[in-house]
TISE-35215 format. One record per residue: residue in three letters; x negated, z, y of N, C-alpha, C in turn. Coordinates in pm, 1 decimal, decimal comma, always signed. Last residue first. Layout:
<recs>
r_n.X_n.Z_n.Y_ca.X_ca.Z_ca.Y_c.X_c.Z_c.Y
ALA_X_Z_Y_X_Z_Y_X_Z_Y;
...
</recs>
This chain:
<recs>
r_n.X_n.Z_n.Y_ca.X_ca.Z_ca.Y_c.X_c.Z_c.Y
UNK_-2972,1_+2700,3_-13829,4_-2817,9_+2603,9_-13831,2_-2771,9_+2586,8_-13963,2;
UNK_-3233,1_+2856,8_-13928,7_-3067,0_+2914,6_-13860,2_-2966,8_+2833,5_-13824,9;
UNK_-3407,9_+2636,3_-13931,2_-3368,2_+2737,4_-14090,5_-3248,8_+2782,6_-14017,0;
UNK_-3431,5_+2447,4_-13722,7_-3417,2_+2378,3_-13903,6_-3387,5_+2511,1_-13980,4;
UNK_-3436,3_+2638,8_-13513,6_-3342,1_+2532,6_-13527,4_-3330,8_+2486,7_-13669,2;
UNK_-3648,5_+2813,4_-13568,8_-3534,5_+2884,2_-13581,1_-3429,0_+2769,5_-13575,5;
UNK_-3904,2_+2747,9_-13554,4_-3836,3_+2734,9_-13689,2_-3708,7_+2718,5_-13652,3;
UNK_-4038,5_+2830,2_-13351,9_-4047,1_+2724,2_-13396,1_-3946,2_+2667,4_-13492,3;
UNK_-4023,9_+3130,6_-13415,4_-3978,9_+3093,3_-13303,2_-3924,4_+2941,4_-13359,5;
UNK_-4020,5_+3221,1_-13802,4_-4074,2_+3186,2_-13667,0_-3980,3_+3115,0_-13562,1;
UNK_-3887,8_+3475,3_-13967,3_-3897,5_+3308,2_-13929,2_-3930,7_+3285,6_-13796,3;
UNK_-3956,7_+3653,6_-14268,1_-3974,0_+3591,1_-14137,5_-3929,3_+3488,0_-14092,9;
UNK_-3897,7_+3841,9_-14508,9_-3866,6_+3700,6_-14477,9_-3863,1_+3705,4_-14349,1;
UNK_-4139,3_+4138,4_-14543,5_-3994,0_+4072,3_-14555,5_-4010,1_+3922,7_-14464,0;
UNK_-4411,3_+4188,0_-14622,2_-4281,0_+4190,1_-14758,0_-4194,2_+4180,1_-14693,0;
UNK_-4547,6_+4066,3_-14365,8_-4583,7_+4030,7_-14507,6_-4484,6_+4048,0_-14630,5;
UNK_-4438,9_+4203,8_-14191,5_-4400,1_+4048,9_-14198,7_-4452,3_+4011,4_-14333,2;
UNK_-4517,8_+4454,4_-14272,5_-4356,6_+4440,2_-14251,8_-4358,2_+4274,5_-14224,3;
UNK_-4813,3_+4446,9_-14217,2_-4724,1_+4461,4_-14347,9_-4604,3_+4408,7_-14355,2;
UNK_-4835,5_+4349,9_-13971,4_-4858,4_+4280,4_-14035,1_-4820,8_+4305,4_-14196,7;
UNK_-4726,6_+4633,7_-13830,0_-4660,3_+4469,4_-13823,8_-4704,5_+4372,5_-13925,3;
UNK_-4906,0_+4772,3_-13939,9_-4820,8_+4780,3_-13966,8_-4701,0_+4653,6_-13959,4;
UNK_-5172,2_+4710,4_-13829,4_-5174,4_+4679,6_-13966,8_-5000,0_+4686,4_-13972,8;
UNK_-5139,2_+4786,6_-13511,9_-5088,5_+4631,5_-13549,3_-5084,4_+4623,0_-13743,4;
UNK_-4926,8_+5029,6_-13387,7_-5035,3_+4975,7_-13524,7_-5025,2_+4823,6_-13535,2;
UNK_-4727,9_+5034,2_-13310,1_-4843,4_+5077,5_-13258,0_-4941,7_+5075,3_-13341,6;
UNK_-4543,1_+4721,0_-13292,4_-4600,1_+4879,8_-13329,0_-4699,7_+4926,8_-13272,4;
UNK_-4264,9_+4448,6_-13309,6_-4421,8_+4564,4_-13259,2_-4445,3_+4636,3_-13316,3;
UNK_-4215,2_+4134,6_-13386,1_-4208,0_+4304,1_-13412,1_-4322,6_+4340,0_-13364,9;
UNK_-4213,8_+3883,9_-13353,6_-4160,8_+3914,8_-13255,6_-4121,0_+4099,6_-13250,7;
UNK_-4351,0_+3726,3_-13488,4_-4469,5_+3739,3_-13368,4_-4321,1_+3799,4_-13321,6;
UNK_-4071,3_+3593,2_-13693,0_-4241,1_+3641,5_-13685,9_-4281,4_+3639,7_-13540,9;
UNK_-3784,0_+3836,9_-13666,2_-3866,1_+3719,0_-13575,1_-4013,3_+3676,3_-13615,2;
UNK_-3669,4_+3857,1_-14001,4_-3746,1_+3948,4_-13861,5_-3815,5_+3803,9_-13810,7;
UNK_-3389,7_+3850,1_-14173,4_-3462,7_+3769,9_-14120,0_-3584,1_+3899,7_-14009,7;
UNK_-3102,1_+3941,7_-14381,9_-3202,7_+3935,0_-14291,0_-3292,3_+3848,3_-14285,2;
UNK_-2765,7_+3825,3_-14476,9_-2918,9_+3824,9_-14490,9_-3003,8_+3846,3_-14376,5;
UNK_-2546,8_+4127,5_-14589,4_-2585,2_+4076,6_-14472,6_-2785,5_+3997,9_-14457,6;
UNK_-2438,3_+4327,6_-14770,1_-2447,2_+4177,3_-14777,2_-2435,7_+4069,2_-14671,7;
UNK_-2464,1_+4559,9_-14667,7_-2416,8_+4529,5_-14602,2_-2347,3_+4373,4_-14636,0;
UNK_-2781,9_+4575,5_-14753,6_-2681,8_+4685,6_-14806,7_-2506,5_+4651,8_-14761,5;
UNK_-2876,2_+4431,3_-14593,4_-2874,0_+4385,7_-14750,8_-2775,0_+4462,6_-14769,5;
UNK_-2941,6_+4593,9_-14385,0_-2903,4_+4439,9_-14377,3_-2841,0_+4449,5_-14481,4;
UNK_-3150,2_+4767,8_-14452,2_-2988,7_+4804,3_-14445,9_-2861,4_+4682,8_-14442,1;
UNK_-3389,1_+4650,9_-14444,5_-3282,8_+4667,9_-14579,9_-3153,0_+4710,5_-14539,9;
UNK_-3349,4_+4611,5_-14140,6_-3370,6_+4510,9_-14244,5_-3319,6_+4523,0_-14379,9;
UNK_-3369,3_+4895,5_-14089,7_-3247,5_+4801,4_-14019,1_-3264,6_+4675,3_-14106,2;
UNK_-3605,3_+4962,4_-14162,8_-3474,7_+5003,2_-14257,7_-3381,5_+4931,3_-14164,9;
UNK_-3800,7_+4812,9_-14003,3_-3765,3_+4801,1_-14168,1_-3650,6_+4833,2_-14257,0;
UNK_-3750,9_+4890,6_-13796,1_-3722,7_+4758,5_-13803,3_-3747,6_+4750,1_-13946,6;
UNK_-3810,1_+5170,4_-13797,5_-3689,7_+5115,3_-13764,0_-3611,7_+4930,3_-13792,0;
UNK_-4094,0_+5133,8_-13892,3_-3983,5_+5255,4_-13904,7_-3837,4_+5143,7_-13895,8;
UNK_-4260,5_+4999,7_-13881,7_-4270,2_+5016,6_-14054,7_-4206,9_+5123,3_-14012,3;
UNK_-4217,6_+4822,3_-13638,5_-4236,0_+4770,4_-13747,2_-4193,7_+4814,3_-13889,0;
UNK_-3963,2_+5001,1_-13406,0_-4060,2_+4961,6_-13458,3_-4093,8_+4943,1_-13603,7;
UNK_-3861,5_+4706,6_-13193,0_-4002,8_+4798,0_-13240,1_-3907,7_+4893,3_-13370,5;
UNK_-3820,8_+4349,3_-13215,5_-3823,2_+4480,5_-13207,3_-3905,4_+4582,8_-13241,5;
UNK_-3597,6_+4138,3_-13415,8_-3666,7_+4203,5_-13290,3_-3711,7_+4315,5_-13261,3;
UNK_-3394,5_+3997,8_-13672,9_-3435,7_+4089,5_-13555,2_-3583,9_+4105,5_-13526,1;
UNK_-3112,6_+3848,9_-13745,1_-3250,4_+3803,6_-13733,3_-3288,9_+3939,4_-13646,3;
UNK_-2852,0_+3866,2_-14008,0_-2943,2_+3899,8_-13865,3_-3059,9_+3861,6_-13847,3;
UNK_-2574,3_+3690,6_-14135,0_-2685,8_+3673,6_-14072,4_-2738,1_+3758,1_-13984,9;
UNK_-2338,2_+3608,2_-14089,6_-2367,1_+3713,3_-14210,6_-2490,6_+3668,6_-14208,5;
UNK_-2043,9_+3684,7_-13834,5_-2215,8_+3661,7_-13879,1_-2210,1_+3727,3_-14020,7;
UNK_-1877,6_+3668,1_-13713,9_-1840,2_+3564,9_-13829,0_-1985,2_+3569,3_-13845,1;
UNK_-1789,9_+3963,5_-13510,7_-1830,4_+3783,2_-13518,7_-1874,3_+3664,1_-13618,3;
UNK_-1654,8_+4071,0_-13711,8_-1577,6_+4047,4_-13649,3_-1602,5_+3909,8_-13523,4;
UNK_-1932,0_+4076,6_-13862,5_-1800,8_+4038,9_-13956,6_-1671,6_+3991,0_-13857,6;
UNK_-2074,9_+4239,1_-13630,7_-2087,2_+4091,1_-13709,0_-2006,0_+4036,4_-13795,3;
UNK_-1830,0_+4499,4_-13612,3_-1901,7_+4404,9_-13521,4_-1982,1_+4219,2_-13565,4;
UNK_-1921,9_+4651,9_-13858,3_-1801,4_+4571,6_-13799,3_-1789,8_+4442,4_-13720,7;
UNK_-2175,6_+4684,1_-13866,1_-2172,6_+4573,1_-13975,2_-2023,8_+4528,4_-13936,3;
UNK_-2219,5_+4829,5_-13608,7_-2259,0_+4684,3_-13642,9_-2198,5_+4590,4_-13686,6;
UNK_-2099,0_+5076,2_-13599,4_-2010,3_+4964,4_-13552,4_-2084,8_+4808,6_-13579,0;
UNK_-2316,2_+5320,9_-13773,5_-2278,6_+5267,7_-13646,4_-2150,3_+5133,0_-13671,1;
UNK_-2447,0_+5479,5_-13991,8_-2301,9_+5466,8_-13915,4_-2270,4_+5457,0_-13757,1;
UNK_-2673,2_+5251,1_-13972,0_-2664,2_+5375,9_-14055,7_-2580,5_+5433,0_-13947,8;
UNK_-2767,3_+4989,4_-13922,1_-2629,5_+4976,1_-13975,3_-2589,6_+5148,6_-13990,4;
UNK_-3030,7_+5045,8_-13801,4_-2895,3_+5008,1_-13686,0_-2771,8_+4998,8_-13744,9;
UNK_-3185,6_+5264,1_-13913,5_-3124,1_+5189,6_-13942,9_-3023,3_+5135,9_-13839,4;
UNK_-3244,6_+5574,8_-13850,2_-3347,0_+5486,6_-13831,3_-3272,2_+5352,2_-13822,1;
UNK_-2969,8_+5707,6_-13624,6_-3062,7_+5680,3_-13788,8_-3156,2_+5545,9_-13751,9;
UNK_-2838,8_+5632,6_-13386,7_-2905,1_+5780,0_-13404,8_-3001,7_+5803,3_-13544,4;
UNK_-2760,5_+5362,6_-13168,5_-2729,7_+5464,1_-13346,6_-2823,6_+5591,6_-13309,6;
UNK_-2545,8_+5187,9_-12978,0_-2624,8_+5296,8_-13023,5_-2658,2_+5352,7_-13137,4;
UNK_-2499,7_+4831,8_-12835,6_-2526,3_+4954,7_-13013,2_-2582,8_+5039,5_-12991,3;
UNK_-2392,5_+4561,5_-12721,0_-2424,0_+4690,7_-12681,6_-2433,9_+4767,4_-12812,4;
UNK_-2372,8_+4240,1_-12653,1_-2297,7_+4331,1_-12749,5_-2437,6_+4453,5_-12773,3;
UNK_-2439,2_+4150,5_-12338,6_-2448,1_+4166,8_-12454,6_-2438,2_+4261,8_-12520,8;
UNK_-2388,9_+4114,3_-12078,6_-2324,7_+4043,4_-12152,3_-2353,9_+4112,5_-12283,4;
UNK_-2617,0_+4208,4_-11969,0_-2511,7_+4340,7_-11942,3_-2391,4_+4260,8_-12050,8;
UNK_-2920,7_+4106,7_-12149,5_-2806,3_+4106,2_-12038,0_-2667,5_+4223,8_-12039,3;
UNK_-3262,2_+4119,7_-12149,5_-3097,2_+4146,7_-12211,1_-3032,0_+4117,7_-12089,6;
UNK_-3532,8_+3999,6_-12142,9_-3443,4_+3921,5_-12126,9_-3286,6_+3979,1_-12192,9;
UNK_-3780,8_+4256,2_-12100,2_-3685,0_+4219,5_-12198,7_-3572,1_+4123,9_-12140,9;
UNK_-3856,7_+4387,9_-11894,6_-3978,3_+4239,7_-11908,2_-3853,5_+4156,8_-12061,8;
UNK_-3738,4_+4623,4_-11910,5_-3720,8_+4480,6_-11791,3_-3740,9_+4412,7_-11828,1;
UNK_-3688,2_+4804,4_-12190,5_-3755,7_+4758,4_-12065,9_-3732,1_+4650,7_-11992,7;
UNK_-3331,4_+4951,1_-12187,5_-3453,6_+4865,8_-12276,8_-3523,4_+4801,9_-12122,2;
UNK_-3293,2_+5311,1_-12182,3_-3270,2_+5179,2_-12125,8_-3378,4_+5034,7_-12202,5;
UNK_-3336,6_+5580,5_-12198,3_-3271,7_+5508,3_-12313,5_-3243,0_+5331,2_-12231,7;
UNK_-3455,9_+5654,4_-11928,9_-3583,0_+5636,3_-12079,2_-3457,1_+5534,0_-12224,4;
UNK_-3272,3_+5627,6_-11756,6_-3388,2_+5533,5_-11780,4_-3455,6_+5549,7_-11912,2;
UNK_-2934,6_+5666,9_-11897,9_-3074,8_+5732,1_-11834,6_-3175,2_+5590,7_-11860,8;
UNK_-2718,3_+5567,2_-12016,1_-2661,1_+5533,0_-11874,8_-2825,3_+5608,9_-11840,4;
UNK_-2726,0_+5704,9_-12312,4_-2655,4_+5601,6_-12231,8_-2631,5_+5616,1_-12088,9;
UNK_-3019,0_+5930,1_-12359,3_-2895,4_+5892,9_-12356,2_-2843,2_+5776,7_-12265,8;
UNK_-3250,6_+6067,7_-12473,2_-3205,5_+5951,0_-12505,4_-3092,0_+5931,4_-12491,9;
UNK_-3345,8_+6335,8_-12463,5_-3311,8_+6267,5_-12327,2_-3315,1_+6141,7_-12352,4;
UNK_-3400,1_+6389,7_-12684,3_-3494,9_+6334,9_-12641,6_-3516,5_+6285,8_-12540,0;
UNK_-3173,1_+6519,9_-12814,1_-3274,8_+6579,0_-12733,8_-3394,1_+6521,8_-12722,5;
UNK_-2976,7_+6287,9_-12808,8_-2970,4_+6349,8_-12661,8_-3099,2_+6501,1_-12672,6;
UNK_-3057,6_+6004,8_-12858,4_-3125,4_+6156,3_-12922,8_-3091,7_+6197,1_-12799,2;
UNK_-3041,9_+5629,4_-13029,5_-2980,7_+5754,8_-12906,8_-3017,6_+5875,0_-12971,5;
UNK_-3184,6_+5347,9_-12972,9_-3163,7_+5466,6_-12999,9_-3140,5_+5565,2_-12903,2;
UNK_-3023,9_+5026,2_-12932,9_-3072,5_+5157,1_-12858,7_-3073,5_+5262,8_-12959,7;
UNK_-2980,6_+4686,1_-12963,0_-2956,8_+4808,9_-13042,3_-3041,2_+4931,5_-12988,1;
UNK_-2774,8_+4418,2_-12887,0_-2895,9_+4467,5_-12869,1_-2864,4_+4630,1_-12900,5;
UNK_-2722,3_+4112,5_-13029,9_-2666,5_+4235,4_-13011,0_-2787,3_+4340,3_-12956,2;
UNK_-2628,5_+3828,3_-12959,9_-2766,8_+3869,9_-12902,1_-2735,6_+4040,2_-12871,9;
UNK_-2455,9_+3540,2_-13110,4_-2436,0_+3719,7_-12992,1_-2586,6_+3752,8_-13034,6;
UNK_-2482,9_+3192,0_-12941,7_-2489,2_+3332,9_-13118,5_-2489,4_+3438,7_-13038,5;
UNK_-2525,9_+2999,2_-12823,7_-2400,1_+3061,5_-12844,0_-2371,7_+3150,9_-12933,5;
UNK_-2732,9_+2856,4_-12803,8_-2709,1_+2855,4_-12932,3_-2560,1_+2909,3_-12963,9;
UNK_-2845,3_+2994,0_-12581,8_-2860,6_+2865,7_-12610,8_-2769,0_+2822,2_-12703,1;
UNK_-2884,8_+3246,2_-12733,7_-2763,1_+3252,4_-12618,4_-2744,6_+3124,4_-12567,7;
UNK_-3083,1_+3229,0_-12876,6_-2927,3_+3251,7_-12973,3_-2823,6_+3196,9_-12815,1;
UNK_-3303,1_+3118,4_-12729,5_-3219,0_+3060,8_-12816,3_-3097,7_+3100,1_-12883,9;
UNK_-3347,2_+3406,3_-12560,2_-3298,6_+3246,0_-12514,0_-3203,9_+3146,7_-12584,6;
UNK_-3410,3_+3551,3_-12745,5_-3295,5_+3534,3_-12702,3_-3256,9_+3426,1_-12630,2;
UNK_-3666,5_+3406,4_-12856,1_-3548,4_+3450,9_-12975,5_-3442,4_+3472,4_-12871,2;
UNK_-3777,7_+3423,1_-12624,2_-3780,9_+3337,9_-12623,7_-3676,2_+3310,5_-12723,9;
UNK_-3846,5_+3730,4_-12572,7_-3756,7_+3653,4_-12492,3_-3705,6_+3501,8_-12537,3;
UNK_-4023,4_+3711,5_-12809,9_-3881,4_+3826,7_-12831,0_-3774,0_+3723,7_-12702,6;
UNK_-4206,1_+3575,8_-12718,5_-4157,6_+3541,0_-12838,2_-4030,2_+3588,8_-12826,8;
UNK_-4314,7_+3665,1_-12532,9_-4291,1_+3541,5_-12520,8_-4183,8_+3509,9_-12612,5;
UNK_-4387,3_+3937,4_-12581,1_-4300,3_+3913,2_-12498,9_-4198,8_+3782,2_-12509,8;
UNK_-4588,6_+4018,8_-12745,9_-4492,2_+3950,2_-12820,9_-4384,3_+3929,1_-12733,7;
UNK_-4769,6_+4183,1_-12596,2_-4830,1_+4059,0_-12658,4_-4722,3_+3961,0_-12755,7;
UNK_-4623,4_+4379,2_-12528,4_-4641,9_+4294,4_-12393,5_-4685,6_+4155,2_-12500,3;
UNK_-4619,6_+4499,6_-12749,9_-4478,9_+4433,9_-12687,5_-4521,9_+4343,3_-12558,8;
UNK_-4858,5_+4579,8_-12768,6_-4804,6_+4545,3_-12918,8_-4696,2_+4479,1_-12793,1;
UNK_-4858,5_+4757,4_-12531,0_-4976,7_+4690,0_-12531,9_-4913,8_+4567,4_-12667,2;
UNK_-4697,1_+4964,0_-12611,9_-4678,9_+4886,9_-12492,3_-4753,4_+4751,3_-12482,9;
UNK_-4829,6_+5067,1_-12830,4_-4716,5_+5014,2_-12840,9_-4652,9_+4911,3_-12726,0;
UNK_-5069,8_+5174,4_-12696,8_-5096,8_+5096,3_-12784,2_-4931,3_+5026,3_-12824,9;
UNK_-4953,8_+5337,2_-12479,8_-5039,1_+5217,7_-12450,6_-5069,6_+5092,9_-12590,0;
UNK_-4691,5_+5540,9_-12404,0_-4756,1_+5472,9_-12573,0_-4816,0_+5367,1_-12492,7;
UNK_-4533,0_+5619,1_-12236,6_-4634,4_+5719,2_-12246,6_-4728,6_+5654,4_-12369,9;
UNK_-4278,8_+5387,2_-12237,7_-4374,8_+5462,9_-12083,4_-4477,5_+5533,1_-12143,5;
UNK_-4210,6_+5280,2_-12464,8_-4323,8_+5228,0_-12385,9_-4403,1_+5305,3_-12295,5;
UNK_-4027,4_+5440,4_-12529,0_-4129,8_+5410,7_-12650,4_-4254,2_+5357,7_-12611,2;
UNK_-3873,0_+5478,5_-12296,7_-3929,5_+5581,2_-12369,9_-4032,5_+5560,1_-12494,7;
UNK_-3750,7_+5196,8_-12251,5_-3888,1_+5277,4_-12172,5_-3901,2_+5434,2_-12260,4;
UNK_-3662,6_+5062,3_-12606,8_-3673,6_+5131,7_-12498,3_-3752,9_+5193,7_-12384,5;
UNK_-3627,8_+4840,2_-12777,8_-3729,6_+4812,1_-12719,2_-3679,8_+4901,2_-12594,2;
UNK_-3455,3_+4876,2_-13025,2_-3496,0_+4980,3_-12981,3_-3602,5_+4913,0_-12899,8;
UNK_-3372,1_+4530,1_-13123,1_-3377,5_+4684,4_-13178,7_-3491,0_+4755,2_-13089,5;
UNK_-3145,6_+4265,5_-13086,3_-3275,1_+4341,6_-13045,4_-3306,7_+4464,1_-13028,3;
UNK_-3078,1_+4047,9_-13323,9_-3076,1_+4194,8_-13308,6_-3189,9_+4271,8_-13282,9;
UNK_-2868,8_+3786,1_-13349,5_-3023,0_+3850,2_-13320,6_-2965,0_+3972,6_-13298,9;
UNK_-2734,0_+3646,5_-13590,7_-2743,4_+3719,8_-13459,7_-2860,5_+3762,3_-13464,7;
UNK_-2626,7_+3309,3_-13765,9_-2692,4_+3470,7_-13769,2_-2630,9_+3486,5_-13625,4;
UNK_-2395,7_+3211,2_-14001,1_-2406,9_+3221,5_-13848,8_-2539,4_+3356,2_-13840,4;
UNK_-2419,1_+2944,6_-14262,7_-2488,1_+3057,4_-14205,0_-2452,4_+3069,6_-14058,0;
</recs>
């Protein structure tokens, strides 16, 4: 197994005007930073994934398409835009991890019972196994996080040395 992390859509546009979503990410900070720490510990790519809507004024190089501060990315890291809910839905991913020897994602991210779900099955579609960080998806719903860890395979912070080597 090589995974990657894949930190999905934690943009200031999802945060600046959403308290209850903001509020969902501040309380999983520890965690999300803490998943990158370790891949980049670990020497695993730490792809990080943006949505893009140029009519949402979601575009590359603006503040609202930017991922928030309190987020541990780096300018090092393997960069993704998509435009579908899905980070595989025709984007350069599934290239991209094949071209890094992953058949593994683990992800991050908002949000729970949109984006971070179909980036999860899309995984599969891909014959690619997923994973979601536990304590490391948001929403603005907390029931919703707690669905999306409930029907897909989690792995905790704690974990990630005995199940991802």
């Amino acid at each position: 197994m090589k995974p990657a992390l894949i930190v999905l859509d934690i943009q200031n546009i999802w945060l600046d005007d959403n308290k209850d979503l903001k509020a969902s990410v501040e309380r999983r900070l520890d965690v999300i930073n803490g998943a990158i720490a370790w891949f980049r510990r670990n020497g695993l790519p730490v792809i990080v994934v943006n949505h893009e809507d140029k009519s949402l004024g979601l575009l590359p190089g603006t503040k609202p398409f930017e991922v928030a501060k309190r987020i541990h990315v780096k300018d090092t890291d393997i960069m993704v835009a998509k435009r579908y809910p899905s980070a595989f839905g025709k984007t350069e991913l599934t290239d991209i991890l094949r071209m890094e020897g992953c058949d593994t994602v683990v992800i991050a991210g908002l949000s729970a019972s949109g984006c971070v779900l179909a980036t999860y099955f899309g995984a599969m579609d891909h014959d690619i196994h997923p994973y979601l960080v536990q304590g490391g998806v948001a929403s603005h719903d907390e029931g919703h996080v707690r669905a999306a860890e409930s029907i897909c395979e989690t792995v905790a912070l704690q974990s990630f040395d005995k199940t991802l080597k």
